[in-house]
N, C-alpha and C positions, 0 to 999 in steps of 0.2 A: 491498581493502576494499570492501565494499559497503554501502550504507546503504539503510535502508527508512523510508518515512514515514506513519503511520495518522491516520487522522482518526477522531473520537470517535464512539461511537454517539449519537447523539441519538434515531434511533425504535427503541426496542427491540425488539418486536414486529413490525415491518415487516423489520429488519434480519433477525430469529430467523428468519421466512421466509424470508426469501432465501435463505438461510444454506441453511436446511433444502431447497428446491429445488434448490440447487448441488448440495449433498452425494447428493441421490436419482441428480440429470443423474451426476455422475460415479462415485457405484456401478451403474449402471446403463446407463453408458458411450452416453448419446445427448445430441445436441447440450442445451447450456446454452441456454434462451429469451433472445431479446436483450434483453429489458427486465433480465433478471438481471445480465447482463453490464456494462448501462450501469448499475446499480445502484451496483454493487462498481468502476464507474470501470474497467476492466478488467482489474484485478487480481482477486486471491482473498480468498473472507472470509476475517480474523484474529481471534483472539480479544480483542486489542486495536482492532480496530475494521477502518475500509475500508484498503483499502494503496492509496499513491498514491504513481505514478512523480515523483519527484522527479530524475532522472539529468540534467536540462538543468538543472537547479540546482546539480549538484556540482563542480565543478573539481578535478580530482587534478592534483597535481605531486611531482617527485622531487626531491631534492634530495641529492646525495651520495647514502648510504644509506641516505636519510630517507624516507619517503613520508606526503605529506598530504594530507587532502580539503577541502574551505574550501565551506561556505555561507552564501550573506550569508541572516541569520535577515528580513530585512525582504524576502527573496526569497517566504519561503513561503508559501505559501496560510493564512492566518488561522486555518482551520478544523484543521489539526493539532495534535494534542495529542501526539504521542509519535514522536524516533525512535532507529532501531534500528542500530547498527553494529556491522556481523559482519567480524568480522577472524582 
């Protein structure tokens, strides 16, 4: 299981730019500018917002046949609104 975490757009227009810089940098296969990169936290734009590495927040455990992931929610960063679990 993997989970993903986004935080919401609040500049919409600032975000649309970035966006739109990424998408030129990598149809056009030349480095992304580092302000872009630290924009997007160094993930990828989504269409639900910035993606932010949450993986030191997760804890996977097994149990028998069981498998779980456990995050304490007063772990996360405030500023997330949505996540994702792809299983």
């Amino acid at each position: 299981m993997r989970i993903q975490a986004f935080k919401e757009i609040t500049e919409n227009k600032k975000w649309e730019d970035m966006k739109e810089i990424w998408e030129l940098c990598k149809t056009n296969k030349i480095p992304i500018p580092q302000e872009v990169i630290n924009y997007f936290e160094g993930g990828e734009p989504h269409f639900y917002g910035i993606s932010v590495n949450i993986n030191n927040l997760v804890r996977c455990r097994t149990l028998g046949w069981k498998h779980y992931a456990d995050i304490r929610l007063c772990d996360l960063p405030s500023d997330i609104s949505m996540l994702r679990f792809l299983v």
